[in-house]
C-alpha positions as CSV (number, residue, x, y, z in Angstrom):
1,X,13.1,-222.8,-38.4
2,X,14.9,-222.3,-35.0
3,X,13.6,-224.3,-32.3
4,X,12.0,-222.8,-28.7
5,X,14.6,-221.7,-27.1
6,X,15.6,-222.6,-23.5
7,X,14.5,-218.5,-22.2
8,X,10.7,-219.7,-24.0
9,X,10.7,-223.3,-22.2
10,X,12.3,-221.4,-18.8
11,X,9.2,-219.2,-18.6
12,X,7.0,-222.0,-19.5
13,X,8.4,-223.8,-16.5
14,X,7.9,-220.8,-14.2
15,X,4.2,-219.8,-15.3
16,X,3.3,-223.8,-14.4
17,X,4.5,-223.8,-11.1
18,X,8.2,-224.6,-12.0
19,X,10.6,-223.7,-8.4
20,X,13.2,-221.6,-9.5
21,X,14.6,-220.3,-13.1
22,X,17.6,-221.4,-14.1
23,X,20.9,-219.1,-14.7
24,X,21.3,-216.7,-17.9
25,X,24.2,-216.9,-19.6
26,X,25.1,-215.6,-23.3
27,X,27.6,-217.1,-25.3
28,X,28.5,-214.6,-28.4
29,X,30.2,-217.0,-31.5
30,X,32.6,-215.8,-33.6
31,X,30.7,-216.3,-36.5
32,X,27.1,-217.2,-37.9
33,X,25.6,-220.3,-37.2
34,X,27.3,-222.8,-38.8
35,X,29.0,-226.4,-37.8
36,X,31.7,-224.5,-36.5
37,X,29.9,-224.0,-33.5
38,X,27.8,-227.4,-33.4
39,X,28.4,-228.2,-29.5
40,X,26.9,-225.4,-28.2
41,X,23.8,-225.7,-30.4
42,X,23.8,-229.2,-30.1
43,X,24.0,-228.8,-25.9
44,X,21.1,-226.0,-26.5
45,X,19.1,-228.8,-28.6
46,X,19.7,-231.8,-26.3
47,X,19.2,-230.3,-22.9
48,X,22.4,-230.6,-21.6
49,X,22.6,-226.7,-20.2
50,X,19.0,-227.3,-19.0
51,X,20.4,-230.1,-17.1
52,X,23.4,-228.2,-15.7
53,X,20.3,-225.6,-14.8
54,X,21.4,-222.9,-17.3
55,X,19.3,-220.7,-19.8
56,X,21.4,-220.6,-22.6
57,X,21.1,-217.9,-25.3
58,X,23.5,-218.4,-28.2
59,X,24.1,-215.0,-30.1
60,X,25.1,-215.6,-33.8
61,X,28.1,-213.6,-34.9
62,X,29.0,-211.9,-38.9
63,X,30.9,-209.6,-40.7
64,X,29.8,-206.6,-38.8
65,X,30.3,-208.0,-35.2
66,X,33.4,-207.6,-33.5
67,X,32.7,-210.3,-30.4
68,X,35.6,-208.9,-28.5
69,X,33.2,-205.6,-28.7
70,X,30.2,-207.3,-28.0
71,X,31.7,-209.2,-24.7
72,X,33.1,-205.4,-23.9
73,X,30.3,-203.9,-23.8
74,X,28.4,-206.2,-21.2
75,X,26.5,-208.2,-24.7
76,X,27.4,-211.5,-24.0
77,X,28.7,-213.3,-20.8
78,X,31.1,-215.9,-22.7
79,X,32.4,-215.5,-26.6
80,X,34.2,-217.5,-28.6
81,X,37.5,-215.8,-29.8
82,X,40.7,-216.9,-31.5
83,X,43.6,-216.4,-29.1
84,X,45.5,-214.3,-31.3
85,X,42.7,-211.8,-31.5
86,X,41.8,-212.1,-27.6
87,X,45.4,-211.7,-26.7
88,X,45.9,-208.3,-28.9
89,X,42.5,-207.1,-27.5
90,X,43.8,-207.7,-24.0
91,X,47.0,-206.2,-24.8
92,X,45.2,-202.9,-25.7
93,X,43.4,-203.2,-22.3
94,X,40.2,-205.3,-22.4
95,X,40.6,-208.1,-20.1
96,X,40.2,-211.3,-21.1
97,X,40.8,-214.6,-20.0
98,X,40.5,-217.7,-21.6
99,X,38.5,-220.5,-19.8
100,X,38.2,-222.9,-22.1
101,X,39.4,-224.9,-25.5
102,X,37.8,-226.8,-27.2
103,X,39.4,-226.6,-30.5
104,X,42.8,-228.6,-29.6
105,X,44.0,-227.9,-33.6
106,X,44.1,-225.1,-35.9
107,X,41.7,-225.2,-39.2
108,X,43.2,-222.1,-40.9
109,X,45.3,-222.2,-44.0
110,X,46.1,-220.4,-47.5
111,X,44.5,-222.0,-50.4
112,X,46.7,-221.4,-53.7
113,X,45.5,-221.5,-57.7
114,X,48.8,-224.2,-58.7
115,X,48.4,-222.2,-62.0
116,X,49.7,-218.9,-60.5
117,X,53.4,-221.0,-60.2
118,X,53.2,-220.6,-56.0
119,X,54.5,-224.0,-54.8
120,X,56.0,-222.8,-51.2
121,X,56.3,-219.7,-48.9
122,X,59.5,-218.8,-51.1
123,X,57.0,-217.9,-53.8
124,X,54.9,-215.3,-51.3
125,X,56.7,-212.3,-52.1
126,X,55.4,-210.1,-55.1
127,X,51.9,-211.8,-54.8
128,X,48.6,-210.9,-54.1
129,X,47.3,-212.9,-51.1
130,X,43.9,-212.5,-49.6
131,X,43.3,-212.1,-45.8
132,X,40.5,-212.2,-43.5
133,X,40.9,-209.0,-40.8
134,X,38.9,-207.9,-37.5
135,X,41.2,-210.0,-35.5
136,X,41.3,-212.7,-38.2
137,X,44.6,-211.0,-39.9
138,X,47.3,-211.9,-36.8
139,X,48.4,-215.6,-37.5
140,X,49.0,-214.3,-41.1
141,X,50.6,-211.2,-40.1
142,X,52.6,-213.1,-37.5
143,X,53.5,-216.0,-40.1
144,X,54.7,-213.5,-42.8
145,X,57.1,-212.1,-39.6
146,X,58.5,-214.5,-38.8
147,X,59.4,-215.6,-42.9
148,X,61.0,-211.7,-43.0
149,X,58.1,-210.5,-45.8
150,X,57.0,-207.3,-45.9
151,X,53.0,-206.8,-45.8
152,X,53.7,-203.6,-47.7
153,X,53.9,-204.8,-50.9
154,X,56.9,-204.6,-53.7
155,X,59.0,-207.4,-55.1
156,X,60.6,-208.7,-52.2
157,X,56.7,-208.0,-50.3
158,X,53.3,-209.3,-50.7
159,X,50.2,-207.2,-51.5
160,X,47.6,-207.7,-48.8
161,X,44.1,-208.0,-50.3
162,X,41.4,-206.9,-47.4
163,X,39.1,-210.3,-48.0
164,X,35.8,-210.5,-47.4
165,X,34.4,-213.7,-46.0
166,X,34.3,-215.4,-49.1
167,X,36.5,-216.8,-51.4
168,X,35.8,-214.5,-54.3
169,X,39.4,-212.6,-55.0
170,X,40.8,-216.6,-55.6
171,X,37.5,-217.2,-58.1
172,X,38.0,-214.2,-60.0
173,X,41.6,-214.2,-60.0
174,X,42.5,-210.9,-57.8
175,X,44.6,-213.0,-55.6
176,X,47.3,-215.9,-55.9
177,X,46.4,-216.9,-52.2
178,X,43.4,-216.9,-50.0
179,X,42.5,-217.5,-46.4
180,X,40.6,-220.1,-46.0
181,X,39.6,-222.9,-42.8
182,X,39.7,-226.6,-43.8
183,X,36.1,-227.1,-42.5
184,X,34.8,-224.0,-44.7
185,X,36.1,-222.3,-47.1
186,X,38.6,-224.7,-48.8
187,X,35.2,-226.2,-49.7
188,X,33.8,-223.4,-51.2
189,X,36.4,-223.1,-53.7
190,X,35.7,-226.9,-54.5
191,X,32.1,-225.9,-54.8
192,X,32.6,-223.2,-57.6
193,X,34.7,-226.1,-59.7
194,X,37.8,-225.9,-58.9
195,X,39.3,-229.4,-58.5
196,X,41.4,-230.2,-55.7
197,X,44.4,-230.6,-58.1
198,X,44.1,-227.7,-59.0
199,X,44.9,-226.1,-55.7
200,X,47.8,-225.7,-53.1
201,X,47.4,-225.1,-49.3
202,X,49.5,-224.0,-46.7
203,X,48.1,-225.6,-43.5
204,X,49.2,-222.4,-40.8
205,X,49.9,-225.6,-38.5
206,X,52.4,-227.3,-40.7
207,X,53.9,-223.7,-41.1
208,X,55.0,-224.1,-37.6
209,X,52.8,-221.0,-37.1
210,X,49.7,-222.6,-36.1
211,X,47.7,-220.7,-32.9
212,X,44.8,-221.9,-31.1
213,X,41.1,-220.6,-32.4
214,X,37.7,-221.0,-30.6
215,X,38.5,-220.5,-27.1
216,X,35.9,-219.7,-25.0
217,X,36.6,-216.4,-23.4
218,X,35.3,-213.9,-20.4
219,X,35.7,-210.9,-18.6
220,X,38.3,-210.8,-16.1
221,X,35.9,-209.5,-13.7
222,X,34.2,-212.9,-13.6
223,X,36.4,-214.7,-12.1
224,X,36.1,-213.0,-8.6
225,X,32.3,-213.9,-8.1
226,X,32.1,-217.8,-6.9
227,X,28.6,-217.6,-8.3
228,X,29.7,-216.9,-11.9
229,X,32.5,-219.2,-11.6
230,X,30.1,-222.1,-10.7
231,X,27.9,-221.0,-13.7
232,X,30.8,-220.7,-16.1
233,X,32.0,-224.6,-15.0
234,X,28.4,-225.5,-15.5
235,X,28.1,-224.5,-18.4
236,X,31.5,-225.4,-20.0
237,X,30.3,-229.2,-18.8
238,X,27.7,-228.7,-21.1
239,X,29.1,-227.6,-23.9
240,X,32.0,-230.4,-24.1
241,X,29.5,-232.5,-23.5
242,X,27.8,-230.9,-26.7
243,X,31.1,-231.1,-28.6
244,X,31.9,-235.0,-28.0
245,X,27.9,-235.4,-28.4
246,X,28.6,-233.9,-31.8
247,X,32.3,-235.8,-32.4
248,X,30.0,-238.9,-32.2
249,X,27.1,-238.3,-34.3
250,X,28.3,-235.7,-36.5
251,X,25.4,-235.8,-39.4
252,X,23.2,-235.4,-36.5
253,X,25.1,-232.4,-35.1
254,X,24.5,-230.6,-38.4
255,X,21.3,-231.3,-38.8
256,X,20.7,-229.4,-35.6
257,X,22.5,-226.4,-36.2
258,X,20.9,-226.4,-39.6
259,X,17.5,-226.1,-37.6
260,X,18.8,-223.0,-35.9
261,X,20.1,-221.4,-38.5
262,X,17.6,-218.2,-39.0
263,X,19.1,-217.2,-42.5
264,X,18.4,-220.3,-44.0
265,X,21.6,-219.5,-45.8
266,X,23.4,-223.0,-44.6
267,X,22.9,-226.4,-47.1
268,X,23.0,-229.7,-45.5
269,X,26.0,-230.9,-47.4
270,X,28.3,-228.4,-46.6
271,X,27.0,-228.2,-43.2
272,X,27.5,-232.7,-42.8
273,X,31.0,-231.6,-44.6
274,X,32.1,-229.2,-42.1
275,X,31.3,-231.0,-38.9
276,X,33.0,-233.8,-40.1
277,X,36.2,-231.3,-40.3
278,X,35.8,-229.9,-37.4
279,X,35.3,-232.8,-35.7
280,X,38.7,-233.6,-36.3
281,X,39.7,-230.1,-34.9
282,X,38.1,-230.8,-31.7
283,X,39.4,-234.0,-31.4
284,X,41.5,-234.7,-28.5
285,X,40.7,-232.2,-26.2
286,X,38.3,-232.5,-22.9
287,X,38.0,-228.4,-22.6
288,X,41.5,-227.7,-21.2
289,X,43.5,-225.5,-22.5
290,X,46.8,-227.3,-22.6
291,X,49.4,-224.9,-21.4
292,X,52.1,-226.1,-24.0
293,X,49.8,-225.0,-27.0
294,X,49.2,-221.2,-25.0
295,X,52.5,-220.9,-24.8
296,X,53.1,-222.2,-28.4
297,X,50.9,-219.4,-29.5
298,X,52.0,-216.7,-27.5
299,X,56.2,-217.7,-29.4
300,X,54.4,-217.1,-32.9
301,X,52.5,-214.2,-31.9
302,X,55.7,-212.5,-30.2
303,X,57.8,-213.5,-33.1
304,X,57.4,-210.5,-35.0
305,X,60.6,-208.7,-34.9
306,X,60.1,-205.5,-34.9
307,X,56.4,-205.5,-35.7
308,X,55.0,-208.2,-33.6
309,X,51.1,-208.7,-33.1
310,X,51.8,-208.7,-29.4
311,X,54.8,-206.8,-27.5
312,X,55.1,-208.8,-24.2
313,X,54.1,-212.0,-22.6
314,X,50.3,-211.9,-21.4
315,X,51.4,-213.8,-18.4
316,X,49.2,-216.6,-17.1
317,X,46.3,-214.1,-16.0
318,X,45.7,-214.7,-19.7
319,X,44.2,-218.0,-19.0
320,X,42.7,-219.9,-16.1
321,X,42.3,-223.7,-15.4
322,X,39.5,-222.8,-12.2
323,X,36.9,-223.4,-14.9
324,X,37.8,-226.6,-16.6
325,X,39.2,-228.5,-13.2
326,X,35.9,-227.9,-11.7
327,X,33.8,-228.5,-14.7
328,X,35.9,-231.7,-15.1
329,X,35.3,-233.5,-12.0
């Protein structure tokens, strides 16, 4: 059963004589509540944004919620976006800026059945691969660019299978590939019987095509207010500290976002499981975003030849450092 939440325990301070309530904020995550996102709930859970005098609502994300939509339309102060996705959305016009990453490596690969023969990217073309779409489909689509394979099918393409957010097409045998993340559904697979041994995966990173995922994302707009900047530094403190709180003590971590989690959908094992991978995504990084990696992603995203997920350079309005250096100090 979730636990109060920090608006409940704000009012409670107020209606006792409490001096002042502290800042709203809503973060909108990518997905729904799952390990993936274990420092913000694990911030929520330990007080760290009450300490940093913020009122933290986290706003659990699924297959119908666009967050680059939700953020859009004034839903959520901060989301959680991959880069790819926020960099197209902000190429079609909606502002963004990244102000913070804390996922230094990428999770994402394609997860093979060995039986279907597939035993490198020279294998792609005439098969079926399974990808993930709303914003999830442009490291694929900029990985199959850059190898010179059509996404239109044919001998010399590969048939894109629209996949839901499972890992059905690869059980049932309607793909050769699927897209999976090394903290989630890899596991799955594992899960239904399939030995490791039996699989092959294509780690996007070791493709040379990795980009960066889980940024933490606003409005342009909020960058001109000093109020909303101090609140946005605030509360990035908070939620690195959740994430190394969470690097540290990782069974506890998922424990804690297993107490959140309304759906009740989540198992402890595969919820220890996956913080322990993404733990090792996380790894590294103190919030930064480390301007090599942007730029890393931006080269794979433009290197589409004539059908690149983005047309131009975002330029460094893209990102900001304001956030992190003051959070940092």
């Amino acid at each position: 059963m979730k636990k109060l939440t920090t608006a409940l325990m704000a009012a409670t301070v107020l209606s006792t004589g409490g001096a002042y309530a502290a800042d709203d904020l809503t973060l909108q995550l990518k997905w729904v509540t799952q390990a993936q996102f274990a420092g913000y709930y694990v911030a929520l859970e330990k007080g760290f944004y009450g300490d940093e005098d913020l009122n933290v609502t986290i706003k659990p994300g699924g297959p119908d919620i666009a967050p680059t939509q939700v953020i859009a339309g004034g839903g959520a102060d901060v989301t959680v976006e991959w880069m790819p996705a926020a960099l197209a959305a902000r190429e079609r016009g909606l502002p963004l800026v990244n102000i913070a990453q804390p996922f230094k490596s990428s999770g994402m690969m394609l997860t093979c059945l060995k039986e279907t023969g597939v035993t490198g990217p020279e294998d792609f073309p005439g098969r079926t691969l399974g990808v993930w779409f709303f914003g999830n489909e442009y490291p694929f689509l900029s990985w199959m660019s850059q190898l010179g394979i059509s996404t239109e099918g044919g001998e010399a393409g590969v048939e894109v299978l629209k996949q839901g957010f499972n890992v059905d097409p690869l059980l049932q045998k309607q793909a050769d590939c699927i897209s999976t993340m090394t903290y989630n559904e890899y596991w799955q697979v594992v899960d239904a019987g399939i030995s490791p041994d039996d699989l092959i995966t294509f780690k996007y990173e070791d493709q040379g095509v990795a980009t960066l995922e889980d940024g933490l994302y606003v409005l342009e707009d909020k960058l001109s207010d000093p109020a909303e900047v101090d609140k946005l530094a605030r509360f990035v403190r908070a939620s690195m500290a959740g994430w190394k709180y969470a690097e540290e003590h990782p069974d506890e971590a998922a424990e804690i976002v297993l107490e959140y989690d309304e759906t009740g959908a989540q198992t402890e094992k595969h919820q220890k499981r996956m913080m322990g991978e993404v733990a090792k995504l996380t790894a590294g990084s103190n919030g930064a975003l480390d301007p090599a990696d942007f730029e890393r992603t931006v080269a794979s995203l433009l290197s589409g030849g004539s059908d690149p997920v983005i047309t131009a350079h975002p330029g460094e309005a893209a990102w900001t450092s304001a956030i992190t250096d003051a959070a940092l100090k």
